[in-house]
Steps between C-alpha positions, in 0.01 A plus 500: 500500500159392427330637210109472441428506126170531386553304175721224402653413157539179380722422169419214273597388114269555269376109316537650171798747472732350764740844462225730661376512824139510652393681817301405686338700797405366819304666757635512809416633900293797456611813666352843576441716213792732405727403790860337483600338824777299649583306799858529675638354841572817701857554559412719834191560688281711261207744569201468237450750257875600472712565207682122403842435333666132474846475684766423233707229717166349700234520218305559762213802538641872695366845532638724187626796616582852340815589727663136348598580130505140439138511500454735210345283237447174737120617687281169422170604619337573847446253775148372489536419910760421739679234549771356728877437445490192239106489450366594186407816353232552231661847286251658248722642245229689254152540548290656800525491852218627808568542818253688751767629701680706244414882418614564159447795235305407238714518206861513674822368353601254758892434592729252615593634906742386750446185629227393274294755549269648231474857472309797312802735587833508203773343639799763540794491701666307672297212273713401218232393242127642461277201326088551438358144606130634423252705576210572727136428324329557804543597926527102565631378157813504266582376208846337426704527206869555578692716285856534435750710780638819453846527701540822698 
């Protein structure tokens, strides 16, 4: 997994009290304001803006998925766009997301679906978990910040 960090930290010994330590920041690649986002190799052809958990035996990037209770707990982020069968795959795990296509509620709790699809409507049976990945800030625009699962 690839991890883009904003800041690194860099640990040296202090010249004149050897038993403490010094840190010392170093700015690193700058990123978009208030996101967090990863890259993965996709473990199966993926669609973009879709619901993203990492394979346990692959490591590799796979649509979470409500009916699987597996996947309670394990929802990375969303898909920024597609990408094909071993490609990579840009996830934004916290932070906002537009898209013109989508028709949100402004202000709606948004939940992990089947298949990696988000959704305004409560998961209920036959899902086995219900988990609130965010919520709508406008028609065309969400904001991400996954929360923990509730089992059903």
């Amino acid at each position: 997994m690839d991890l883009i960090i904003a800041k690194t930290q860099t640990t040296i010994s202090g010249p004149r009290d050897p038993g403490n330590a010094i840190v010392v920041n170093k700015q690193g690649l700058q990123g978009a304001a208030g996101v967090a986002s990863f890259q993965f190799i996709a473990g199966v052809n993926l669609s973009g803006q879709r619901l993203i958990r990492v394979d346990a035996t692959t490591g590799k990037a796979i649509y979470a998925d409500n009916l699987t209770l597996a996947d309670a707990g394990n929802v990375i982020g969303v898909s920024t766009g597609a990408a094909a069968l071993n490609a990579t795959v840009t996830v934004l795990a916290f932070g906002e997301m537009s898209e013109s296509y989508w028709t949100w509620t402004p202000g709606a709790a948004l939940y992990v679906g089947a298949n990696g699809v988000i959704t305004e409507t409560p998961p209920e049976s036959p899902a086995l978990f219900s988990q609130c990945i965010g919520f709508a800030i406008a028609a065309t625009a969400i904001f991400i910040n996954i929360e923990i699962p509730i089992i059903l």
